[in-house]
N, CA and C atoms of all chains as a GROMACS GRO file, in nm:
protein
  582
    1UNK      N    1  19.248  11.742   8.069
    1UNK     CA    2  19.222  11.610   8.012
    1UNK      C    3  19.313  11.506   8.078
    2UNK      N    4  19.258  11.385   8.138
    2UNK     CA    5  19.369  11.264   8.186
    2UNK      C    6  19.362  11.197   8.068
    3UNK      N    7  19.540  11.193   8.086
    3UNK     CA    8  19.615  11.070   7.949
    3UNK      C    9  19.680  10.984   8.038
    4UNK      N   10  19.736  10.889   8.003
    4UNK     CA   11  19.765  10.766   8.052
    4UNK      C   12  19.878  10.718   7.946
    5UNK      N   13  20.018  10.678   7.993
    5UNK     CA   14  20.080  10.606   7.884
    5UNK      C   15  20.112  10.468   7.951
    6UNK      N   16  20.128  10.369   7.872
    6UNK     CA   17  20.147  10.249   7.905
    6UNK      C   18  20.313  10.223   7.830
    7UNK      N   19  20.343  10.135   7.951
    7UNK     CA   20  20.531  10.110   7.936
    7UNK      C   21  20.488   9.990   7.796
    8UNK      N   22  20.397   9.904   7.814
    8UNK     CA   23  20.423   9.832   7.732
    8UNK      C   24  20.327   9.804   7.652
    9UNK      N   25  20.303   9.768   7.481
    9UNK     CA   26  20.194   9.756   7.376
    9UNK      C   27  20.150   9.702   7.383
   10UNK      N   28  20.092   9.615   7.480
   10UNK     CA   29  20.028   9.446   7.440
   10UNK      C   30  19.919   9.459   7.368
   11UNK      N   31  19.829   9.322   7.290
   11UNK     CA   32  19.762   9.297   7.248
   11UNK      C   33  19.603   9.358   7.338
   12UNK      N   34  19.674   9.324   7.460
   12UNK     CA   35  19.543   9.333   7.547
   12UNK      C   36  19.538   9.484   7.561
   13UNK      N   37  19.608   9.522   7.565
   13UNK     CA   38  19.590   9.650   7.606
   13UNK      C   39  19.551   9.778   7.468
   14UNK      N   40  19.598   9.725   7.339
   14UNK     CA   41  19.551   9.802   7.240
   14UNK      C   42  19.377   9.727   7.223
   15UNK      N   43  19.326   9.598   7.272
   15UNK     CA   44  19.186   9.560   7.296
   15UNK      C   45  19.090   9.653   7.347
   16UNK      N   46  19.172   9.680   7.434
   16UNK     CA   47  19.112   9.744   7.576
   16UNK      C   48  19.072   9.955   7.508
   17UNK      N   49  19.212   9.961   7.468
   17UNK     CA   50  19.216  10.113   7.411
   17UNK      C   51  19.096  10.119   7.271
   18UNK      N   52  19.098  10.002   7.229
   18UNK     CA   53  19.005  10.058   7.118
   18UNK      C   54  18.840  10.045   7.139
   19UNK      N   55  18.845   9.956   7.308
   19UNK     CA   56  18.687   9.988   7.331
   19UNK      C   57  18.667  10.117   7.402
   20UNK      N   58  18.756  10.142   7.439
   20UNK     CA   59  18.767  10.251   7.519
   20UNK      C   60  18.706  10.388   7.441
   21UNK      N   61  18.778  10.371   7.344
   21UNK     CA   62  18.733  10.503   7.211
   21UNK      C   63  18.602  10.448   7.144
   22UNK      N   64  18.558  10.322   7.145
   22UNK     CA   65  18.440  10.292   7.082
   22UNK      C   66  18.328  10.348   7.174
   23UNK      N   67  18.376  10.393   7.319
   23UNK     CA   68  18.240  10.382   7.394
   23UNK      C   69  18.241  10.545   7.406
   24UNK      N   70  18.363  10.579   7.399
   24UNK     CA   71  18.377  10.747   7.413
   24UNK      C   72  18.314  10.801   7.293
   25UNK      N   73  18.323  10.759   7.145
   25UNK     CA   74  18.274  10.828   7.041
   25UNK      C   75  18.123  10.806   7.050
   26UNK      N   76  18.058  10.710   7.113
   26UNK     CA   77  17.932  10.644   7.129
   26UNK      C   78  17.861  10.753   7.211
   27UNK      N   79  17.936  10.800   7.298
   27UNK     CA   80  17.869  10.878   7.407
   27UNK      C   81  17.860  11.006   7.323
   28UNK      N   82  17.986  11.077   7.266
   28UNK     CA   83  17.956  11.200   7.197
   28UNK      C   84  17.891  11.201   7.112
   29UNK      N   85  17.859  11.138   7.012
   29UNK     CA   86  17.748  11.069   6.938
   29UNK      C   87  17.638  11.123   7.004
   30UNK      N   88  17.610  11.009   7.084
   30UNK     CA   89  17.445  11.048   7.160
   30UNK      C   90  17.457  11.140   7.218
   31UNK      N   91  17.553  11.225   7.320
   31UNK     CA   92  17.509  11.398   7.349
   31UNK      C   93  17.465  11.452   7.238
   32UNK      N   94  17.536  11.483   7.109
   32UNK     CA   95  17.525  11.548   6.987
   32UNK      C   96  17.349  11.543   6.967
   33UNK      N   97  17.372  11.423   6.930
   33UNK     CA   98  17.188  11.364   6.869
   33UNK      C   99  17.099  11.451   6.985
   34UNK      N  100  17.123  11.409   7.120
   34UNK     CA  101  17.033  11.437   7.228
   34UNK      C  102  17.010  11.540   7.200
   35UNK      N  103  17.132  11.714   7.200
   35UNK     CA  104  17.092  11.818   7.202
   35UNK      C  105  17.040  11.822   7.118
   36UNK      N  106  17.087  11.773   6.983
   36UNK     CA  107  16.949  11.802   6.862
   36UNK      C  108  16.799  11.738   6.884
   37UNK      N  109  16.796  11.682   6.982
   37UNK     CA  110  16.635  11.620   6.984
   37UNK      C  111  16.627  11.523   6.884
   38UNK      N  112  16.705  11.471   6.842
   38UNK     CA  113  16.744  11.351   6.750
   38UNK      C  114  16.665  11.217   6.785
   39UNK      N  115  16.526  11.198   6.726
   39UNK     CA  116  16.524  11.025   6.741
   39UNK      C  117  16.579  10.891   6.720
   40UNK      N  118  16.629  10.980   6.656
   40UNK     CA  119  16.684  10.817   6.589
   40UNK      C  120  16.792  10.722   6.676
   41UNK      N  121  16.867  10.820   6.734
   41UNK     CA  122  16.947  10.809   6.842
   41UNK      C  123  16.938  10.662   6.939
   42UNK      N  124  16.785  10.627   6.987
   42UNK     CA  125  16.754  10.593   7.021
   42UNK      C  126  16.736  10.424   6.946
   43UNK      N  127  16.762  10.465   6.847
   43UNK     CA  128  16.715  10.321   6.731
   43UNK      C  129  16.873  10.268   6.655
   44UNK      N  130  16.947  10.360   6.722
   44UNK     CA  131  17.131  10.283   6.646
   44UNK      C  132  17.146  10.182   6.790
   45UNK      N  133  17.170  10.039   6.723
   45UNK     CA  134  17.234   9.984   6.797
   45UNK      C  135  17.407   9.987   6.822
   46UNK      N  136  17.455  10.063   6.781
   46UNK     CA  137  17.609  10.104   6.769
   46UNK      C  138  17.584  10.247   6.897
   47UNK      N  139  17.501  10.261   6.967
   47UNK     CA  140  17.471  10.407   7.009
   47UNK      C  141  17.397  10.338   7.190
   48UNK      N  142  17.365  10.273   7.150
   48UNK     CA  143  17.271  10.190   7.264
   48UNK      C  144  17.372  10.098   7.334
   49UNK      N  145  17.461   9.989   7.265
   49UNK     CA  146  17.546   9.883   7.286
   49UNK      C  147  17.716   9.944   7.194
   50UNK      N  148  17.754   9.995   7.224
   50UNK     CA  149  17.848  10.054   7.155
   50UNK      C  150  17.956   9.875   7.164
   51UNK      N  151  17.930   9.827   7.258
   51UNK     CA  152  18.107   9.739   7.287
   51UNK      C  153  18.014   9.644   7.219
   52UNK      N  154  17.897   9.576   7.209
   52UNK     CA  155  17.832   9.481   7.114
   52UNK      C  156  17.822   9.463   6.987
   53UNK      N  157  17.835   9.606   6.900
   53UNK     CA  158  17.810   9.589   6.778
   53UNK      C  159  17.922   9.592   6.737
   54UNK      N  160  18.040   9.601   6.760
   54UNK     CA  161  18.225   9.567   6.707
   54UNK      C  162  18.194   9.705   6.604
   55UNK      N  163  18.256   9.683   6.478
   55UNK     CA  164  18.300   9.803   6.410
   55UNK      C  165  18.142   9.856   6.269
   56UNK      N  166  18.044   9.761   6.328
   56UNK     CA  167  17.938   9.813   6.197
   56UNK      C  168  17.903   9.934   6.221
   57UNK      N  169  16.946   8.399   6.426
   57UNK     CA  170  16.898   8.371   6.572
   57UNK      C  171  16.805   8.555   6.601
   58UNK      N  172  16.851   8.638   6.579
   58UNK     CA  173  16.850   8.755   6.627
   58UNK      C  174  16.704   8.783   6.544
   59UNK      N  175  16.673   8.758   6.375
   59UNK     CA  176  16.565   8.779   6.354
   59UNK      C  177  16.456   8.706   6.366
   60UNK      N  178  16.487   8.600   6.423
   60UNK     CA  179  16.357   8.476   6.476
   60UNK      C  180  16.289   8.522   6.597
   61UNK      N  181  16.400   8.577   6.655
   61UNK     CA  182  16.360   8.633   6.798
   61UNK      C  183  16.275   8.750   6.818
   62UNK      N  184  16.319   8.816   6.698
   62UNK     CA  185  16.291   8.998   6.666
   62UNK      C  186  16.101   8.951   6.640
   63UNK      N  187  16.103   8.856   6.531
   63UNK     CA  188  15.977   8.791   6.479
   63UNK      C  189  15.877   8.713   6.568
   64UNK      N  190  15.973   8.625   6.663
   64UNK     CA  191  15.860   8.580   6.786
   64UNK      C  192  15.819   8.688   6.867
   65UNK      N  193  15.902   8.791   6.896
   65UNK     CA  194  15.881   8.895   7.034
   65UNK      C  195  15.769   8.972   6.964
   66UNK      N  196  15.751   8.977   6.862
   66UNK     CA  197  15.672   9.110   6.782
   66UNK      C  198  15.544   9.001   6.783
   67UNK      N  199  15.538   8.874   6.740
   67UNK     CA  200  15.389   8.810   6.776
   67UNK      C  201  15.366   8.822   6.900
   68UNK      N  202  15.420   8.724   6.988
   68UNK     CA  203  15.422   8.688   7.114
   68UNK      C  204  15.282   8.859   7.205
   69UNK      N  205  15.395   9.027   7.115
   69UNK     CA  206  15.360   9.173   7.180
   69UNK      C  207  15.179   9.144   7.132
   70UNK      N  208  15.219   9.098   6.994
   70UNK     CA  209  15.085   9.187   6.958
   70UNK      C  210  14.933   9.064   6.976
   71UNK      N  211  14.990   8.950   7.019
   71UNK     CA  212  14.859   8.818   7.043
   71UNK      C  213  14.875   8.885   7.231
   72UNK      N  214  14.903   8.993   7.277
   72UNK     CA  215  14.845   8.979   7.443
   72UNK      C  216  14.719   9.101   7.417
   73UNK      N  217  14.631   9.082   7.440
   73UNK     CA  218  14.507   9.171   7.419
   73UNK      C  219  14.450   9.280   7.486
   74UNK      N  220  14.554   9.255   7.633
   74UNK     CA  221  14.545   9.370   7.680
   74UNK      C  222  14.656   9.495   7.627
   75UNK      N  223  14.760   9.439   7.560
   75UNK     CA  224  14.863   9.561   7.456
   75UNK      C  225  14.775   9.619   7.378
   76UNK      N  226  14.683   9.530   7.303
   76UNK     CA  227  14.664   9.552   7.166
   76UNK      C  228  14.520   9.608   7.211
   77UNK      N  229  14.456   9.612   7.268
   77UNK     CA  230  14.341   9.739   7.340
   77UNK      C  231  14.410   9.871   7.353
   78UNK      N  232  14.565   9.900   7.430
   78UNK     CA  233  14.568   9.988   7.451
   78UNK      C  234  14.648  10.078   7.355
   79UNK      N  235  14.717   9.994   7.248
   79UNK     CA  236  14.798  10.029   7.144
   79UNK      C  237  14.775  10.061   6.993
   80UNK      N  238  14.796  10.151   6.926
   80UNK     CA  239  14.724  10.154   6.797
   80UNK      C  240  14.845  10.095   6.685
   81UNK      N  241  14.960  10.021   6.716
   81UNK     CA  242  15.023   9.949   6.654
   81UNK      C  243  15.163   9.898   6.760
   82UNK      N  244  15.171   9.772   6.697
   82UNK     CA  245  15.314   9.701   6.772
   82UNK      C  246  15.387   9.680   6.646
   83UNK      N  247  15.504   9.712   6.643
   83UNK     CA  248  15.576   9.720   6.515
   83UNK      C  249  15.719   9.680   6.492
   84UNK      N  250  15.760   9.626   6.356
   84UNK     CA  251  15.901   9.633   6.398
   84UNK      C  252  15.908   9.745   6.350
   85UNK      N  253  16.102   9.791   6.377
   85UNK     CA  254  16.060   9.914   6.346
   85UNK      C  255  15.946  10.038   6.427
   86UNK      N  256  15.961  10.159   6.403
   86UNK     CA  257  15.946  10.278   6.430
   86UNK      C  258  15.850  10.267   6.332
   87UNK      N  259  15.689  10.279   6.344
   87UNK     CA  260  15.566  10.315   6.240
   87UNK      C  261  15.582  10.435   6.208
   88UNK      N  262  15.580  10.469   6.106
   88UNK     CA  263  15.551  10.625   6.013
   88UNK      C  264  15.437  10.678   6.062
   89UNK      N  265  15.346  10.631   6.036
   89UNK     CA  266  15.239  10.754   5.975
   89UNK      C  267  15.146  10.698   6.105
   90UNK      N  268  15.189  10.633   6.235
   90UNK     CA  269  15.063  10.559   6.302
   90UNK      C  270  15.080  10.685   6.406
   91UNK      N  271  14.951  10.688   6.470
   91UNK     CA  272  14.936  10.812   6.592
   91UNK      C  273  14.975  10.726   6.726
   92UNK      N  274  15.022  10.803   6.806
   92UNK     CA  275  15.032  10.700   6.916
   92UNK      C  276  14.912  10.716   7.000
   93UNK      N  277  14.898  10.600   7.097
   93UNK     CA  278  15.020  10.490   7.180
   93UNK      C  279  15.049  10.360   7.056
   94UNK      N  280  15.216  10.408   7.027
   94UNK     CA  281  15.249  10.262   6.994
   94UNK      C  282  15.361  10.219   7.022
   95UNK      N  283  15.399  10.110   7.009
   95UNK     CA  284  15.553  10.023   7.033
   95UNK      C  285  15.590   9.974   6.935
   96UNK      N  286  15.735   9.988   6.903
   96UNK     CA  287  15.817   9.928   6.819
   96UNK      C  288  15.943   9.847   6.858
   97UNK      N  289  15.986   9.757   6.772
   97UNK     CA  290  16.080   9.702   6.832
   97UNK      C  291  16.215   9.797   6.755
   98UNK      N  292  16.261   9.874   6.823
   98UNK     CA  293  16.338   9.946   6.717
   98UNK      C  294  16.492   9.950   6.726
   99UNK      N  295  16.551   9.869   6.766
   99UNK     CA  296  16.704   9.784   6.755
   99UNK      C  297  16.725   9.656   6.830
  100UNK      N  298  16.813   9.640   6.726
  100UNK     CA  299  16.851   9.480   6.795
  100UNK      C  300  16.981   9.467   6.757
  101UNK      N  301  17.075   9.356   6.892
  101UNK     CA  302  17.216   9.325   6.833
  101UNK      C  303  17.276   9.198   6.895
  102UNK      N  304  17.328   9.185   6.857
  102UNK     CA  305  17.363   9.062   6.946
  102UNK      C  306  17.505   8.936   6.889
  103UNK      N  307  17.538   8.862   6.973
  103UNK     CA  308  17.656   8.818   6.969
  103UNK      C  309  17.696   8.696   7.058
  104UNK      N  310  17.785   8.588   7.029
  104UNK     CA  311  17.800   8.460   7.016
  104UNK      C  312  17.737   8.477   7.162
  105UNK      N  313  17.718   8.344   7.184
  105UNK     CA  314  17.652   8.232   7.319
  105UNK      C  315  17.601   8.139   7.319
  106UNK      N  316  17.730   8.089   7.242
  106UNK     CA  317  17.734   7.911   7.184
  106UNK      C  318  17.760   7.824   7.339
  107UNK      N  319  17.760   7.718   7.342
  107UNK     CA  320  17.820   7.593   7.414
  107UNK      C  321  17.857   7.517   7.346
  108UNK      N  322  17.931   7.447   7.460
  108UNK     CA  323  17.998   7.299   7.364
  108UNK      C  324  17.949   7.237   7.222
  109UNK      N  325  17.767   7.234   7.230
  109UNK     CA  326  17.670   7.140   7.214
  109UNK      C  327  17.590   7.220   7.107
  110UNK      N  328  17.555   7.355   7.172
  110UNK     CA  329  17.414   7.449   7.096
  110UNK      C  330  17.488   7.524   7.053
  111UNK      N  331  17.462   7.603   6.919
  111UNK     CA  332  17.487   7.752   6.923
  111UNK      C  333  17.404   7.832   7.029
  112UNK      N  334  17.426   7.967   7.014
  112UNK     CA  335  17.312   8.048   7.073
  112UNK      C  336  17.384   8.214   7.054
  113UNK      N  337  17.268   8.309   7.103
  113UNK     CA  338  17.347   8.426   7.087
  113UNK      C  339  17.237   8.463   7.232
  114UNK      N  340  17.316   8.577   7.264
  114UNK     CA  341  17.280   8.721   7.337
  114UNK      C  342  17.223   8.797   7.272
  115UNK      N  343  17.077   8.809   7.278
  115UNK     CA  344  17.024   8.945   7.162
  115UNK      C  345  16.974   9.049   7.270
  116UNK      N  346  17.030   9.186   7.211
  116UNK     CA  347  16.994   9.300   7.313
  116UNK      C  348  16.856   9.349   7.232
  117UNK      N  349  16.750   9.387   7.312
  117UNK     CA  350  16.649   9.404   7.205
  117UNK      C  351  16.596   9.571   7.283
  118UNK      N  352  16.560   9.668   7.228
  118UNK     CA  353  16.524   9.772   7.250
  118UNK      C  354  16.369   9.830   7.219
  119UNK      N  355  16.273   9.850   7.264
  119UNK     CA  356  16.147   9.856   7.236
  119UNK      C  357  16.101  10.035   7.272
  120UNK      N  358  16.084  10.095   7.226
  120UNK     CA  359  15.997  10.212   7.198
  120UNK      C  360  15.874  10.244   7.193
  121UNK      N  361  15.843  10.294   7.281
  121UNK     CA  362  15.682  10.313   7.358
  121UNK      C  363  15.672  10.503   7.308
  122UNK      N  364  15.550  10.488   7.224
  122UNK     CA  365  15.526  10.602   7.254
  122UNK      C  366  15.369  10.642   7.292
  123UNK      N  367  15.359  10.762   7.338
  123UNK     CA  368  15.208  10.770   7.429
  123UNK      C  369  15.241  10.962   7.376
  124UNK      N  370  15.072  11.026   7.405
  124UNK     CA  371  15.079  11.098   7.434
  124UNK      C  372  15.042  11.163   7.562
  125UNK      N  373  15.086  11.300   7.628
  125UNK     CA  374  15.047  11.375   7.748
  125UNK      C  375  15.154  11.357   7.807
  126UNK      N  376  15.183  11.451   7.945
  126UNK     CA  377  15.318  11.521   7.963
  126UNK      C  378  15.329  11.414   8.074
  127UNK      N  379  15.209  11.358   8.122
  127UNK     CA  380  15.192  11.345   8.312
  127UNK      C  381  15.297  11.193   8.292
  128UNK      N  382  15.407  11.219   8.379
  128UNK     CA  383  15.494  11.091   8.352
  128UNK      C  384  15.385  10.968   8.389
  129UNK      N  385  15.313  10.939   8.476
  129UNK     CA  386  15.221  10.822   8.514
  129UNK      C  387  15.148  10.781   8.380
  130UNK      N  388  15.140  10.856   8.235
  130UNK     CA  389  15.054  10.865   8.162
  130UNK      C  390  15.115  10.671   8.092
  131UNK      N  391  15.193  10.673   8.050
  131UNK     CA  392  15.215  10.517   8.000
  131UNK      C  393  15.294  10.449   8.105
  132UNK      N  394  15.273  10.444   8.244
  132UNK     CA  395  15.251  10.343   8.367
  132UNK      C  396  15.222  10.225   8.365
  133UNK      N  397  15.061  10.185   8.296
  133UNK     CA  398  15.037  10.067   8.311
  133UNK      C  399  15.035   9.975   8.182
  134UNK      N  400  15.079  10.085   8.071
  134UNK     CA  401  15.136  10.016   7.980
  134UNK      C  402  15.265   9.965   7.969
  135UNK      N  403  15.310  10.000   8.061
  135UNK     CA  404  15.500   9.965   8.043
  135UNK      C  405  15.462   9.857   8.133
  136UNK      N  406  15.399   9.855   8.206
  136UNK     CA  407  15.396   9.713   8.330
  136UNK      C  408  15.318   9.629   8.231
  137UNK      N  409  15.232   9.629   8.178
  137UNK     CA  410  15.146   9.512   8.034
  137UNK      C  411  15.295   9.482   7.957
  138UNK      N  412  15.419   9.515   7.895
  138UNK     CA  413  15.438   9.486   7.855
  138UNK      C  414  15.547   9.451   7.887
  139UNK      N  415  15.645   9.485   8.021
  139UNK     CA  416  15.689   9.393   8.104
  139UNK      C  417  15.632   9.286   8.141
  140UNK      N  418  15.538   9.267   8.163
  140UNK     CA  419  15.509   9.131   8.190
  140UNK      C  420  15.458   9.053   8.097
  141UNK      N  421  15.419   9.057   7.994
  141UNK     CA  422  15.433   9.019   7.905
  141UNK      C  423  15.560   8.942   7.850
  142UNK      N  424  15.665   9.034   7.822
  142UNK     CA  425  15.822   8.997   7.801
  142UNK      C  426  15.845   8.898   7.907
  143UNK      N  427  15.830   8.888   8.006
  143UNK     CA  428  15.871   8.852   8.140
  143UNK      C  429  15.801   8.671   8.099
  144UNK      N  430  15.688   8.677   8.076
  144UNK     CA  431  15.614   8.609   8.039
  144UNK      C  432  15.656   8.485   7.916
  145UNK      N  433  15.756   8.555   7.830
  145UNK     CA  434  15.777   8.495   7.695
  145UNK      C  435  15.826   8.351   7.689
  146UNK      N  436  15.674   8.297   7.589
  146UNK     CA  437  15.766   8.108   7.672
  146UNK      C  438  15.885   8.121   7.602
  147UNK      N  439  15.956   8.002   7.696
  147UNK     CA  440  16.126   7.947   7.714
  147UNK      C  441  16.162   7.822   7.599
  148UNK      N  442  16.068   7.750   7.537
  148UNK     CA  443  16.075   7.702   7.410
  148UNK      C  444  15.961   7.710   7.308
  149UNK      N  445  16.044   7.726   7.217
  149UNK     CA  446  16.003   7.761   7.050
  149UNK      C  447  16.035   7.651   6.977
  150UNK      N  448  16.008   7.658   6.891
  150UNK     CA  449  16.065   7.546   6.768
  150UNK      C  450  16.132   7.556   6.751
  151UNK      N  451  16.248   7.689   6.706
  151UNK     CA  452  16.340   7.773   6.636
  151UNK      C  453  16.467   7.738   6.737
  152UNK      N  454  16.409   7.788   6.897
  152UNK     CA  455  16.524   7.839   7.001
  152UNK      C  456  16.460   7.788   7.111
  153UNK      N  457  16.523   7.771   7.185
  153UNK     CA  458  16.512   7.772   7.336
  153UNK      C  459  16.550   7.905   7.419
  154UNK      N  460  16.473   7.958   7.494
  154UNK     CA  461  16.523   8.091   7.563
  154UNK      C  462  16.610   8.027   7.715
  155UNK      N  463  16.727   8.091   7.753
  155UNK     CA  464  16.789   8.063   7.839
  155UNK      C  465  16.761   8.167   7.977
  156UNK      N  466  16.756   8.265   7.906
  156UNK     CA  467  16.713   8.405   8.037
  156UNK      C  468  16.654   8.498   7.944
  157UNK      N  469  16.571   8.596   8.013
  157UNK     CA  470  16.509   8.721   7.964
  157UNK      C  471  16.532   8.816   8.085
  158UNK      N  472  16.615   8.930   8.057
  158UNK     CA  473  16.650   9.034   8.162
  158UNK      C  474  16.624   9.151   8.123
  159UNK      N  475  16.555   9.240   8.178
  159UNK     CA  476  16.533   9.404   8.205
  159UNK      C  477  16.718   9.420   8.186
  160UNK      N  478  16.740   9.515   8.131
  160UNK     CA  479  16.886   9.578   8.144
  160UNK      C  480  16.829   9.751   8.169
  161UNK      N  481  16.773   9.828   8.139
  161UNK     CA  482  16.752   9.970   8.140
  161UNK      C  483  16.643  10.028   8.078
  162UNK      N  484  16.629  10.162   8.122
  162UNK     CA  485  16.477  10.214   8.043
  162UNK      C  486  16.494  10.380   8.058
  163UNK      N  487  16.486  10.438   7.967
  163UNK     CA  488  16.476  10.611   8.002
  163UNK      C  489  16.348  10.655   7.907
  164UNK      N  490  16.285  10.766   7.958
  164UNK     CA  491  16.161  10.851   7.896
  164UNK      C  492  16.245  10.987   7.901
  165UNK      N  493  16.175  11.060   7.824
  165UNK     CA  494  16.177  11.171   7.774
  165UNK      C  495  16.061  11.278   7.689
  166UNK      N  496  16.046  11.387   7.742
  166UNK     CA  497  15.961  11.433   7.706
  166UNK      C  498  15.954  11.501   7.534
  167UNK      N  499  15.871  11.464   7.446
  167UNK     CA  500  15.893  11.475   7.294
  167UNK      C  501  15.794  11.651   7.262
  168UNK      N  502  15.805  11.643   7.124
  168UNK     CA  503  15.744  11.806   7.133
  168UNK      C  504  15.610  11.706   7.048
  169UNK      N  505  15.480  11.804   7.052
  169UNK     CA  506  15.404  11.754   6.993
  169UNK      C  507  15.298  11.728   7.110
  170UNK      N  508  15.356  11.720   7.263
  170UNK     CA  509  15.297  11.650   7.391
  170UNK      C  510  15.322  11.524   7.371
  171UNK      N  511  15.404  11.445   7.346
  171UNK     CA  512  15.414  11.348   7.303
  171UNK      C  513  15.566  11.294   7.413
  172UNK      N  514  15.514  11.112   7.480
  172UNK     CA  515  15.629  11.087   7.606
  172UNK      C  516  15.696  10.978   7.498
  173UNK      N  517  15.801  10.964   7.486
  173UNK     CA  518  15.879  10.854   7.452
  173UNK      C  519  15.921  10.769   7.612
  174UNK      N  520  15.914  10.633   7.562
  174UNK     CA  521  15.999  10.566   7.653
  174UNK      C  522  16.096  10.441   7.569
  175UNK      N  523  16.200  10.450   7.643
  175UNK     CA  524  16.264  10.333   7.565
  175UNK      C  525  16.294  10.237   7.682
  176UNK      N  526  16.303  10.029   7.644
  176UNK     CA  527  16.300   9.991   7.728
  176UNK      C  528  16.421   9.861   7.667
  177UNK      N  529  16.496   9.816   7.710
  177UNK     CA  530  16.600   9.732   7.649
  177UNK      C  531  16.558   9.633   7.753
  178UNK      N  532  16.632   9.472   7.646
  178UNK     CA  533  16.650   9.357   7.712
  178UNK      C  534  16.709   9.273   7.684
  179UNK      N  535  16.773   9.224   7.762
  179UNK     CA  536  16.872   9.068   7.700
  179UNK      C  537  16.831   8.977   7.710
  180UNK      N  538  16.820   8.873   7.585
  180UNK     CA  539  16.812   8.764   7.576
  180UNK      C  540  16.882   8.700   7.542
  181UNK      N  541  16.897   8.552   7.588
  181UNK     CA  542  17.038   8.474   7.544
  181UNK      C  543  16.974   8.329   7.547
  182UNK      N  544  16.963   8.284   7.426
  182UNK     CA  545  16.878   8.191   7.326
  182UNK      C  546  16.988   8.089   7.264
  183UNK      N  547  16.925   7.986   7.264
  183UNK     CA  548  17.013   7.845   7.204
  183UNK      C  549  16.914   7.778   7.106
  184UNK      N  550  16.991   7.676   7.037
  184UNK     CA  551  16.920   7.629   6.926
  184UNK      C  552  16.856   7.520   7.027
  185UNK      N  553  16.750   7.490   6.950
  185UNK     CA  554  16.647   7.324   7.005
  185UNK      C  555  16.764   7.255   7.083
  186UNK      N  556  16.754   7.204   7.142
  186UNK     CA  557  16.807   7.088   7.218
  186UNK      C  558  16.767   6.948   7.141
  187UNK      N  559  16.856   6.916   7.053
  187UNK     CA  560  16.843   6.792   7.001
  187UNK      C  561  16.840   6.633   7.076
  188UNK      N  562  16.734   6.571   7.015
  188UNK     CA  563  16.788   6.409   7.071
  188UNK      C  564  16.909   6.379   7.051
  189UNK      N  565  16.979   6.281   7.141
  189UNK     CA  566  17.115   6.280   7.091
  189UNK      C  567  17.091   6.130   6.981
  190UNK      N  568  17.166   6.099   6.900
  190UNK     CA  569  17.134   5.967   6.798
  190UNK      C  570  17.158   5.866   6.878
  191UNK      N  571  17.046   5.815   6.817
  191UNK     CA  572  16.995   5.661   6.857
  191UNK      C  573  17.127   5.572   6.910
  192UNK      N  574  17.143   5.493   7.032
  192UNK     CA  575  17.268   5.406   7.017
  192UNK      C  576  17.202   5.305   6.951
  193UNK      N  577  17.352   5.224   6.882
  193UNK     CA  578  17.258   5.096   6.821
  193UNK      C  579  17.259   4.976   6.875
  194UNK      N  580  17.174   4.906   6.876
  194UNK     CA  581  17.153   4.729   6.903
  194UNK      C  582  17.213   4.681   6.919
   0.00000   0.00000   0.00000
């Protein structure tokens, strides 16, 4: 697994880290659904646009 | 902004007559109980794309084609009817003014049943009317 530490906390950079995990859980998400043959998958806009829909 | 748009795109689909020959429903939403070939508009999202002057937003809109038979060519010239169509969508409304309409992506997949899904996304990025500006006076 690559980790990454940063010397310093900024604002921008905890921005940056939490789309980062918004787009990573988005993706495991839709593998999950996919292998199940999941339609619906296809109809979450949190799944389609993960960095667009913020936290709904 | 996002459901005016959702509401024009879903007339706009279902008044072109060559869709609606080849489609047994245009829908919002995913139809229940309809057999295919049909289309739905089945997500939408979207977010600021104001100016100085207008509001406006970015709406990502996602449309769902379904057809049956395996042969990928099988909903071909329906995805081109309704690209161009979209492509087509006038640029003022009462509601909004359209600023751009863009293709962003599209994937198919084969469903059980013999049945092809396709999904087809698009961005739009829409402003309110363009107002007169007030009268100067005398």
């Amino acid at each position: 697994m690559i980790t990454a530490r940063a010397a310093s906390q900024s604002r921008e950079l905890a921005k940056l880290e939490a789309k980062a995990a918004r787009l990573a859980e988005a993706y495991a998400e839709e593998k999950l659904r996919s292998r199940r043959g999941d339609p619906v998958r296809w109809r979450m806009p949190r799944l389609l646009w993960p960095l667009m829909t913020g936290d709904k | 902004m996002e459901t005016l748009l959702r509401a024009a795109l879903i007339d706009w689909l279902r008044a072109d007559p060559d869709l609606t020959s080849e489609l047994n429903s245009v829908a919002e939403e995913a139809p229940v109980a309809v057999a295919p070939p049909w289309l739905g508009l089945v997500a939408s999202a979207s977010t600021d794309w104001s100016t100085k002057t207008r509001k406006g937003r970015e709406v990502r809109i996602a449309l769902e084609l379904h057809v049956r038979g395996d042969d990928p060519a099988t909903a071909g010239h329906v995805i081109q009817a309704i690209e161009t169509r979209i492509e087509a969508f006038p640029p003022t409304r009462p509601q909004f003014d359209v600023a751009s309409v863009t293709f962003l992506r599209a994937r198919a997949e084969q469903r059980s049943g013999n049945r092809r899904a396709i999904l087809i996304e698009y961005r739009f990025r829409i402003l309110t009317p363009d107002m007169p500006e007030e009268g100067i006076p005398q």
